[in-house]
C-alpha positions as CSV (number, residue, x, y, z in Angstrom):
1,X,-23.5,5.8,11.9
2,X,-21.4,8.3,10.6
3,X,-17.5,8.5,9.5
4,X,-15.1,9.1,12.4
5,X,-12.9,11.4,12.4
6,X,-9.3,11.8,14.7
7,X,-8.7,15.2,16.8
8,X,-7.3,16.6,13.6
9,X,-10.0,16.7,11.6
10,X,-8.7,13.3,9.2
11,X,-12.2,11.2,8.5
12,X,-11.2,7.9,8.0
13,X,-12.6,6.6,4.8
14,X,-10.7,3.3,3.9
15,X,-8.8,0.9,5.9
16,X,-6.0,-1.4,4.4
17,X,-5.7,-5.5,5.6
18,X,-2.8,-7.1,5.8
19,X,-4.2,-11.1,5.1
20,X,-0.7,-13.0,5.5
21,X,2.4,-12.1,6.4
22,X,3.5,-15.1,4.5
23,X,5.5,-14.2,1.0
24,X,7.6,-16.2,-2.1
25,X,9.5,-13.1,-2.6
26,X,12.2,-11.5,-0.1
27,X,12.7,-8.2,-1.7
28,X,15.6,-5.7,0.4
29,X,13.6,-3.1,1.0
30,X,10.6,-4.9,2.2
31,X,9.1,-3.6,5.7
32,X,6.1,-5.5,6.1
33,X,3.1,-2.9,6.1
34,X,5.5,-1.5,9.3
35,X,5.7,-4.7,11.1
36,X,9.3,-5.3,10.2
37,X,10.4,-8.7,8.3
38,X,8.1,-10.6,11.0
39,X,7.9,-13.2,8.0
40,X,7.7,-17.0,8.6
41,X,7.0,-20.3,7.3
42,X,4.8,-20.4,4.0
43,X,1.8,-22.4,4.9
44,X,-1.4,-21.3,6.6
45,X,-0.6,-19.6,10.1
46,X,-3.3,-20.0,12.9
47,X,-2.1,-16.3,13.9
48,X,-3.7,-15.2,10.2
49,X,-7.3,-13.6,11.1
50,X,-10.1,-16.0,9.5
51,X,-11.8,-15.5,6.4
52,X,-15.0,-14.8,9.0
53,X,-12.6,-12.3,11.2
54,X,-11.9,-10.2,7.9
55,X,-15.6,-9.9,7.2
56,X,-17.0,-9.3,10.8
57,X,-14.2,-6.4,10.9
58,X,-15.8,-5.0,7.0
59,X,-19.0,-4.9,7.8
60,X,-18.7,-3.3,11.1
61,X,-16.4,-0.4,9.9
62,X,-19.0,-0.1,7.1
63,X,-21.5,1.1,9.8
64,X,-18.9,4.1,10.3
65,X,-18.9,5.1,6.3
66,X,-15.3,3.3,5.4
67,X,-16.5,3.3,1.6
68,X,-12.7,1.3,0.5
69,X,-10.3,-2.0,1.3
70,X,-7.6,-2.4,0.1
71,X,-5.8,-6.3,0.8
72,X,-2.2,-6.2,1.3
73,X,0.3,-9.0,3.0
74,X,2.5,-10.4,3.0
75,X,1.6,-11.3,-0.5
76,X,-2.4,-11.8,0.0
77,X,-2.8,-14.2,-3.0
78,X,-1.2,-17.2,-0.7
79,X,-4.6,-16.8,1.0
80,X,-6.7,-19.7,-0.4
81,X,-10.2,-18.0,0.6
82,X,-8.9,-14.9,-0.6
83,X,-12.2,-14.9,-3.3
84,X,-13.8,-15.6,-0.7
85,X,-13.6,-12.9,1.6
86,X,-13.8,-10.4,-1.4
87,X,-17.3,-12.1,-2.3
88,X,-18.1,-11.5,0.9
89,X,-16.9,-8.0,1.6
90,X,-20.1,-5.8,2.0
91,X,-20.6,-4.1,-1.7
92,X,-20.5,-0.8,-0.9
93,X,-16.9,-1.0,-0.5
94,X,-14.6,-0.7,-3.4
95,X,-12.0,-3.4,-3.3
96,X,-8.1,-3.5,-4.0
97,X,-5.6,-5.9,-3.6
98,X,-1.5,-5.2,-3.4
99,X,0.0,-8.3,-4.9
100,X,3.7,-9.2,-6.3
101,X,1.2,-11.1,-8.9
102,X,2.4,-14.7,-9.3
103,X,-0.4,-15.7,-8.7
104,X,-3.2,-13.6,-10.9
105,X,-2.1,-16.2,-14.0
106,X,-5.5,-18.4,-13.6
107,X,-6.9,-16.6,-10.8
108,X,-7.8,-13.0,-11.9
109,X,-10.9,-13.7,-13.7
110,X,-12.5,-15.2,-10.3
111,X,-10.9,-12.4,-8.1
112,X,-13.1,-10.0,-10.9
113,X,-16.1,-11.8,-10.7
114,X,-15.9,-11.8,-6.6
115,X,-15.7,-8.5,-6.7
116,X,-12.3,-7.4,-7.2
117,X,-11.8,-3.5,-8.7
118,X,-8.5,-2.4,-8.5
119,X,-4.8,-4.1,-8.2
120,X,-1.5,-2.9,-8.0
121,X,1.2,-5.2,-8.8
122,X,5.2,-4.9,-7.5
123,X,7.2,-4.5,-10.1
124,X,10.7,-2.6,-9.4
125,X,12.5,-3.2,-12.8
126,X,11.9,-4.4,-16.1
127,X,14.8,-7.1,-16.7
128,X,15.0,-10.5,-15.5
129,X,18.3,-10.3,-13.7
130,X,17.6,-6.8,-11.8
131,X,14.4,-8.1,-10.8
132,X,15.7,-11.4,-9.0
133,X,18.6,-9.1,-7.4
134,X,15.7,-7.0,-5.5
135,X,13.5,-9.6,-4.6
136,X,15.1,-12.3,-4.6
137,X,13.1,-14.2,-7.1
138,X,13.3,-15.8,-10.1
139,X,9.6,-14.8,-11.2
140,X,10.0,-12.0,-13.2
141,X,8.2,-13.5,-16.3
142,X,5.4,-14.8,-13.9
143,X,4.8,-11.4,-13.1
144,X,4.7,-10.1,-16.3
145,X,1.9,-12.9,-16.8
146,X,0.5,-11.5,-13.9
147,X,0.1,-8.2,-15.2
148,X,-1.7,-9.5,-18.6
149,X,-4.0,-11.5,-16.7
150,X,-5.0,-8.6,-14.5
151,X,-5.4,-6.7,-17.7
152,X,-7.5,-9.3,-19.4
153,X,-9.6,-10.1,-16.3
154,X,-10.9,-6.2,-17.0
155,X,-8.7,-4.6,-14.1
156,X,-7.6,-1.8,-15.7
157,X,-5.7,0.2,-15.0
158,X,-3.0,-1.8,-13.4
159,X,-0.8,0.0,-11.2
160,X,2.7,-1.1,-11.3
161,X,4.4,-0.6,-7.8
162,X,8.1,0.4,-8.0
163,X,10.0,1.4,-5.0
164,X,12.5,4.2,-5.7
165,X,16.1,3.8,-4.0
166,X,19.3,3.3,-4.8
167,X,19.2,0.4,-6.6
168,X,15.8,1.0,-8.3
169,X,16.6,4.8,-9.2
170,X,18.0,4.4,-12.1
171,X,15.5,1.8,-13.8
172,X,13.1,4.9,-13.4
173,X,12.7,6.8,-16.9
174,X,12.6,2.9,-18.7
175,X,9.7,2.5,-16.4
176,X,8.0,5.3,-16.9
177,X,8.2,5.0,-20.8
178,X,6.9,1.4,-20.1
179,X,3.3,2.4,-19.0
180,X,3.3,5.4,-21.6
181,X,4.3,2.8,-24.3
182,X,1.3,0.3,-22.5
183,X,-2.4,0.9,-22.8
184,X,-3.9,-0.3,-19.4
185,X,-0.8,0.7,-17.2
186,X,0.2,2.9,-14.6
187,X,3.2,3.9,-12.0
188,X,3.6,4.3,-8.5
189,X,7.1,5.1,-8.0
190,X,7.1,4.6,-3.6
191,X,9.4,6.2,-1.7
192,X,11.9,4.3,0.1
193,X,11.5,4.4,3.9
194,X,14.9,4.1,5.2
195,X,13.5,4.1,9.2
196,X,11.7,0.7,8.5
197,X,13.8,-0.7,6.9
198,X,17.5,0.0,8.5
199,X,19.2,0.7,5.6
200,X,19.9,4.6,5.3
201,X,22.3,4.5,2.6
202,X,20.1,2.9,0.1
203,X,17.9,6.5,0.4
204,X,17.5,8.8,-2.6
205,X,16.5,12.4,-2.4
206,X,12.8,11.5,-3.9
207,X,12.3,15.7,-4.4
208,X,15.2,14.9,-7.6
209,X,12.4,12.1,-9.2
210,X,9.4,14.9,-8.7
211,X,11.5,17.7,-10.8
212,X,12.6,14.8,-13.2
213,X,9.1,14.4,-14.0
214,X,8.0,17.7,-13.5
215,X,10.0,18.6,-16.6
216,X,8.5,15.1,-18.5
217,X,5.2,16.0,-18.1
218,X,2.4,17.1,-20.1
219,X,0.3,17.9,-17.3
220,X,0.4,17.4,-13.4
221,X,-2.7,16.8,-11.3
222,X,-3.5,16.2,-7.5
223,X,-5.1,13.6,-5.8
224,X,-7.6,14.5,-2.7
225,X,-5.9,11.3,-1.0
226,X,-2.4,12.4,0.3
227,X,-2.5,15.4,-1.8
228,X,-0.5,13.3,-3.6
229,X,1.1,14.8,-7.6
230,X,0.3,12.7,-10.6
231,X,2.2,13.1,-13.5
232,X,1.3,12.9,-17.7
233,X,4.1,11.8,-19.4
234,X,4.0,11.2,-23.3
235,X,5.8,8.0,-24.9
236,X,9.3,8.7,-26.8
237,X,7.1,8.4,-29.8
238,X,4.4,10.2,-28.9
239,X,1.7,7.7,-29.5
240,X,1.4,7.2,-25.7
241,X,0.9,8.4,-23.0
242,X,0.9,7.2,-19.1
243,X,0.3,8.1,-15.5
244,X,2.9,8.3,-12.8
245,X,2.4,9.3,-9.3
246,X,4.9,9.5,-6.1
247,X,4.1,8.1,-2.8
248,X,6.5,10.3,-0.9
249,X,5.5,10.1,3.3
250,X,8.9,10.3,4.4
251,X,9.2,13.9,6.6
252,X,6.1,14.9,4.9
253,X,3.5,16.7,7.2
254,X,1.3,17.4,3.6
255,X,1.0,13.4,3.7
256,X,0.0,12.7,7.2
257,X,-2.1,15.3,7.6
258,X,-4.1,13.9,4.1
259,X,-4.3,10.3,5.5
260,X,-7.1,8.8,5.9
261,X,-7.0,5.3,6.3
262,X,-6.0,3.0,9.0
263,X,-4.4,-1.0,9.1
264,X,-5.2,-4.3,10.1
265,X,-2.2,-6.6,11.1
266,X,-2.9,-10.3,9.7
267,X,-3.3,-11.2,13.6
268,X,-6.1,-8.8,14.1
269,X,-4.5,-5.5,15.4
270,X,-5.3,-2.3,14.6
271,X,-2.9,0.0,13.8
272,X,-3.6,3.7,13.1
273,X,0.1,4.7,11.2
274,X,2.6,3.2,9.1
275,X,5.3,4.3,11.1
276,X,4.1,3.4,14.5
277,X,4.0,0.0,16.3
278,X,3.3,1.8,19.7
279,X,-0.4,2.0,18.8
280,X,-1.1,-1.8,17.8
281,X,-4.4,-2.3,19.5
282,X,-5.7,-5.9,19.8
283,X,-9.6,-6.6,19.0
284,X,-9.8,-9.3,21.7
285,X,-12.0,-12.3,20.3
286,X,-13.4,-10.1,17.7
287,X,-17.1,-9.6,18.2
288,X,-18.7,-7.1,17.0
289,X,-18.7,-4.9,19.9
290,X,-15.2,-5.0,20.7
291,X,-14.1,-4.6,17.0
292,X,-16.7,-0.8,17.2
293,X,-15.0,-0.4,20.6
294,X,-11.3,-0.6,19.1
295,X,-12.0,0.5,15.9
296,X,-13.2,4.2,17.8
297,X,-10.4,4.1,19.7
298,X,-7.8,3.5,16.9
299,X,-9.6,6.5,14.9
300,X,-9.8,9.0,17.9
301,X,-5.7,8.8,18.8
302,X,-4.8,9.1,15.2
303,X,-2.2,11.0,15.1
304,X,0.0,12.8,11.9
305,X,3.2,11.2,11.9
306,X,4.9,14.2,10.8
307,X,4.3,17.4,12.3
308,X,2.8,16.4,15.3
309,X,4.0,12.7,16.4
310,X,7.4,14.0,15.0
311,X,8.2,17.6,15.3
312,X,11.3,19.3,14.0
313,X,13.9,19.9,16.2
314,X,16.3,22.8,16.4
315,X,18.7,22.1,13.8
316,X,16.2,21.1,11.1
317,X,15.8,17.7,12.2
318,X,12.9,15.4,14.0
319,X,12.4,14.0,16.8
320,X,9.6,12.8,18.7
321,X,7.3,14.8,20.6
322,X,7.2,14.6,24.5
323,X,3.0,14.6,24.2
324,X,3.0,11.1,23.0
325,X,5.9,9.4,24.7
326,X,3.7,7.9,26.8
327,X,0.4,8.1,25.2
């Protein structure tokens, strides 16, 4: 089969699975992949799709050309048969996990040889006691072990995750010379999402971080996904050098109209934006036929966020457009 594509013209080539909703951190900012702090108790939920679920839903979206999966949470590593359902993930697909990585100490090898590629690990500032304020964890040299293992295990590069707002902003140019200084390392700085998360005053203007590093840089790139900037940035010492790249899809119709991906909810719902919970769409007792029929569905009512879900109003705002109210 070939790759389906929305009425815009977005093929979707990689979908992202939230495993858990379960997580040992709390950070502030945290939205849950959308869903809102829907956290509860740490052990195994009987909402949580199965290990069989996960793979039934792979290999049927691999008939339609999705070529990557990436596993998210929650924090996916409290899955117990979460090497499992990366050995079993069909092997066309390229596989990456998002993890606060407390758990890759004595487990990154095996994720590796199951067929992990990629991993990006949380990591919003580089001292002990500014790391437990934001998440709310005392595990900030378990992460740092994290990231070694990762390293060792032959994932490189790892990407650190750092969410940019007000209380992160300022650990930003440490954490950039940190990769440069660090074979193996790169940076996502994420842009704070104030509308899922209910805190507007912890925003930053992100634009300020892309001209920072515009003027750091050696050299600036762009990624096909999201047409999203990377930046070059040379150590203080000039020995190093690292990558840094913004994700920035707040009021960014350049973003939505470059996505190309869709989510799974650890429950088994498909969900076609970030930013929406109005198109959650249940795949019943997940056979194969109704994940193809649900899976089409999600993919043909795609819509971008911004500049078509969300339209600008008259004074420069947003607000939603009438089309989809009731969609």
């Amino acid at each position: 089969m070939s790759v389906l594509a929305d009425d815009f013209g977005r093929e979707v080539t990689g979908v992202r699975i939230s495993l858990t909703d379960r997580c040992n951190f709390d950070c502030v900012y945290c939205h849950n992949e959308g869903l809102g702090d829907t956290r509860g108790p740490m052990d195994p939920q009987d909402d949580e799709m199965s290990a069989d679920d996960v793979v039934r839903f792979l290999e049927v979206v691999r008939e339609f050309g999705v070529e990557k999966v990436k596993f998210t949470g929650g924090e996916p590593m409290l899955r117990d048969d979460l090497e499992e359902i990366i050995r079993r993930t069909p092997d066309e697909m390229e596989v990456s996990m998002t993890t606060n990585g407390t758990f890759l100490p004595g487990r990154a090898e095996g994720l590796v040889e199951a067929g992990l590629s990629r991993v990006n690990v949380s990591q919003d500032a580089l001292d002990p006691k500014e790391f437990a304020e934001i998440t709310k964890s005392g595990a900030y040299d378990r992460v740092i072990e994290g990231v070694h293992a990762a390293l060792d295990a032959g994932l490189d590069p790892v990407k650190l995750n750092m969410v940019v707002f007000e209380h992160t902003a300022g650990y930003v140019p440490e954490m950039v010379e940190h990769v440069a200084e660090n074979d193996g390392l790169q940076l996502q700085l994420i842009q704070y999402m104030p509308e899922l998360t209910g805190k507007p005053e912890w925003n930053i203007d992100i634009e300020r971080v892309h001209g920072w590093l515009e003027e750091q840089a050696t050299r600036v790139e762009r990624r096909e996904m999201h047409h999203r900037a990377r930046y070059w940035v040379e150590s203080d010492d000039g020995d190093g050098e690292g990558m840094v790249e913004i994700v920035d899809p707040v009021e960014n119709p350049e973003f939505c109209a470059n996505c190309h991906r869709v989510r799974v909810t650890h429950e088994g719902y498909l969900k076609g934006c970030l930013n929406r919970n109005d198109d959650l769409r249940p795949m019943g007792e997940m056979s194969r036929a109704e994940i193809r029929e649900t899976y089409r569905e999600t993919v043909a009512n795609r819509v971008p966020f911004y500049g078509e879900y969300m339209v600008r109003d008259g004074n420069g705002g947003w607000e939603i457009n009438d089309e989809y109210v009731n969609a």
